[in-house]
C-alpha positions as a Markdown table, in Angstrom:
| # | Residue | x | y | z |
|---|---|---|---|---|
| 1 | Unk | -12.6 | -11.4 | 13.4 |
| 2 | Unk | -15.1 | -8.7 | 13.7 |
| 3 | Unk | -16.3 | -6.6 | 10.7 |
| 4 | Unk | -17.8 | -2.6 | 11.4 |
| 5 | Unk | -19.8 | -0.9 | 8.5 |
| 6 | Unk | -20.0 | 2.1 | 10.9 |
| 7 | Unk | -17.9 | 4.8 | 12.3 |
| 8 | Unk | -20.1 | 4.0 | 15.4 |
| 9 | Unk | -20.4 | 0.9 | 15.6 |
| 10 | Unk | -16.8 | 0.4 | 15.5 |
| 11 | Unk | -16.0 | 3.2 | 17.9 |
| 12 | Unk | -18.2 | 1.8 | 20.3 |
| 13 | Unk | -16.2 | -1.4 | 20.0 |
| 14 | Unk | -13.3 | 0.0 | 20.9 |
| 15 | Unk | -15.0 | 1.7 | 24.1 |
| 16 | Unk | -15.6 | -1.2 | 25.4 |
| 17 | Unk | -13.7 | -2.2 | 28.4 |
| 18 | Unk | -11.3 | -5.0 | 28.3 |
| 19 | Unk | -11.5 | -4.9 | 24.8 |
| 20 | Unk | -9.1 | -8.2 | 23.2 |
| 21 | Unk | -8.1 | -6.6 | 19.7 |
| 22 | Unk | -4.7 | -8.0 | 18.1 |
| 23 | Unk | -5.1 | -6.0 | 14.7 |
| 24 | Unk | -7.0 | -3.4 | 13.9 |
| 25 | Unk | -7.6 | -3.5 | 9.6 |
| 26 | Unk | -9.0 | -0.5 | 7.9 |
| 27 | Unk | -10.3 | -0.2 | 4.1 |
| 28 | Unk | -11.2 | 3.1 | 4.1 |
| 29 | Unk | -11.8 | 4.3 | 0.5 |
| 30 | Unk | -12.6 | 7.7 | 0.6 |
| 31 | Unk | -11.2 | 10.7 | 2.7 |
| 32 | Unk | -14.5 | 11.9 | 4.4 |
| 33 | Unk | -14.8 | 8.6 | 6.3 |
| 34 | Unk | -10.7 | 8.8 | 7.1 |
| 35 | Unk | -11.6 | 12.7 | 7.9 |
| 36 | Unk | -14.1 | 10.9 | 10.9 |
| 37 | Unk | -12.0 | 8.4 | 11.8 |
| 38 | Unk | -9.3 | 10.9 | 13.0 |
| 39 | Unk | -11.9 | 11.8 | 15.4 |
| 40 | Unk | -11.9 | 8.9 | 17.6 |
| 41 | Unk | -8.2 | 8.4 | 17.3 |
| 42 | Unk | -7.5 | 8.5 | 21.1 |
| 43 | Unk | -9.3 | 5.1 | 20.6 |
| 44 | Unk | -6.9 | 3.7 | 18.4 |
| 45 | Unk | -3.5 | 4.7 | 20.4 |
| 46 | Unk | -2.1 | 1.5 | 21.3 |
| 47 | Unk | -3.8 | -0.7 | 18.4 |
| 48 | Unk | -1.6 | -2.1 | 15.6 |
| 49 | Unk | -3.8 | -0.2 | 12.5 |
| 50 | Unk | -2.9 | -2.0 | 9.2 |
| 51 | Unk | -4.6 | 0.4 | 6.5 |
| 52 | Unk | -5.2 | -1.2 | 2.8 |
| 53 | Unk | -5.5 | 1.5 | 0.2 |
| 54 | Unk | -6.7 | 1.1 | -3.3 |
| 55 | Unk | -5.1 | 4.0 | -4.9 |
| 56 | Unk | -1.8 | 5.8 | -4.2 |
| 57 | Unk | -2.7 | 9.2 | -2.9 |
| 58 | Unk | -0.2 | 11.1 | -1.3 |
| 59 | Unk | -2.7 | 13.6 | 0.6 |
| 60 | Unk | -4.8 | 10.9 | 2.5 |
| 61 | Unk | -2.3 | 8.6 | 2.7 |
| 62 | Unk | -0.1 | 11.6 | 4.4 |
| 63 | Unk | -3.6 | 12.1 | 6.4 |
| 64 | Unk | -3.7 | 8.6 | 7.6 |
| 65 | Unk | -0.3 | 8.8 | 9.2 |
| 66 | Unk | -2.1 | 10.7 | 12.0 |
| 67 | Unk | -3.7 | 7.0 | 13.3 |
| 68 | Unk | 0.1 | 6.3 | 13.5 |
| 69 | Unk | -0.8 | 2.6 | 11.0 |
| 70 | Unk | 1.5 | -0.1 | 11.5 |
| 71 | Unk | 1.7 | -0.7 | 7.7 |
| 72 | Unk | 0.0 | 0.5 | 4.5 |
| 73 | Unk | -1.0 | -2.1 | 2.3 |
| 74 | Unk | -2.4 | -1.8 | -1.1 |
| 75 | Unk | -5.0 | -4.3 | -2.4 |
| 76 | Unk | -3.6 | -3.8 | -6.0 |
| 77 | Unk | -0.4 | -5.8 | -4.3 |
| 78 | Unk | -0.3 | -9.5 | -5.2 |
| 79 | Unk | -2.0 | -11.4 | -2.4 |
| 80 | Unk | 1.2 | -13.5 | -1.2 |
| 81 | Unk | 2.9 | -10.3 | -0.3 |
| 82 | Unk | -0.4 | -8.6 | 1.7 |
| 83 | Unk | -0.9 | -12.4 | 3.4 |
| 84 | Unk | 3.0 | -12.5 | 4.3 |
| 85 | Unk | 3.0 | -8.5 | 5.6 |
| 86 | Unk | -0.3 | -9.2 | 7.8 |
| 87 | Unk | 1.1 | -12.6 | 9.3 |
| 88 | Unk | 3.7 | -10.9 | 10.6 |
| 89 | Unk | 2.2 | -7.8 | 11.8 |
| 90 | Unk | -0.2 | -10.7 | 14.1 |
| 91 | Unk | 2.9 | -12.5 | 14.9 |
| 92 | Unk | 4.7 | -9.6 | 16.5 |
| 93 | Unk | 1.2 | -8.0 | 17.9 |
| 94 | Unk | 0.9 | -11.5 | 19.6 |
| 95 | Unk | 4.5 | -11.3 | 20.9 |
| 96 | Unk | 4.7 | -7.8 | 22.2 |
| 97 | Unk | 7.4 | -7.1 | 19.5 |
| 98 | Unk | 7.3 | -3.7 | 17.6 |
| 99 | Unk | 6.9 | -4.3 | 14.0 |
């Protein structure tokens, strides 16, 4: 598990060649840092993106759709469900099945 405080940082991650990512998880709490994410989307094309939301807002959420997220989960959900939605968005990334 890797964790990215920085736009950069994490886009330079996924630059890298031969890059091994299973999941991609994105808490991204405000829209300006969703608004630069969209800019290195290219990088996220055949990623499984899992985005957790604290709030329900209809404008970024519609917004985020553009990184084409496997799932939206939000943290206010009780933790069984978000543990049993991510285990099997790894289960299928690991066996090539779309979720």
């Amino acid at each position: 598990m890797e964790q990215h405080r920085s736009l950069d940082s994490f886009a330079a991650r996924l630059r890298q060649p031969g890059r091994n990512i299973a999941l991609v998880l994105l808490y991204i709490d405000n829209k300006q840092t969703l608004t630069d994410l969209l800019a290195v989307r290219s990088l996220l094309e055949e990623l499984p993106v899992v985005f957790f939301w604290t709030i329900k807002n209809q404008k970024i959420i519609k917004l985020s759709q553009e990184l084409k997220p496997r799932v939206i989960v939000y943290t206010f959900w009780p933790q069984k469900e978000i543990c049993a939605v991510l285990q099997r968005c790894v289960g299928r990334c690991g066996s090539g099945e779309a979720a």
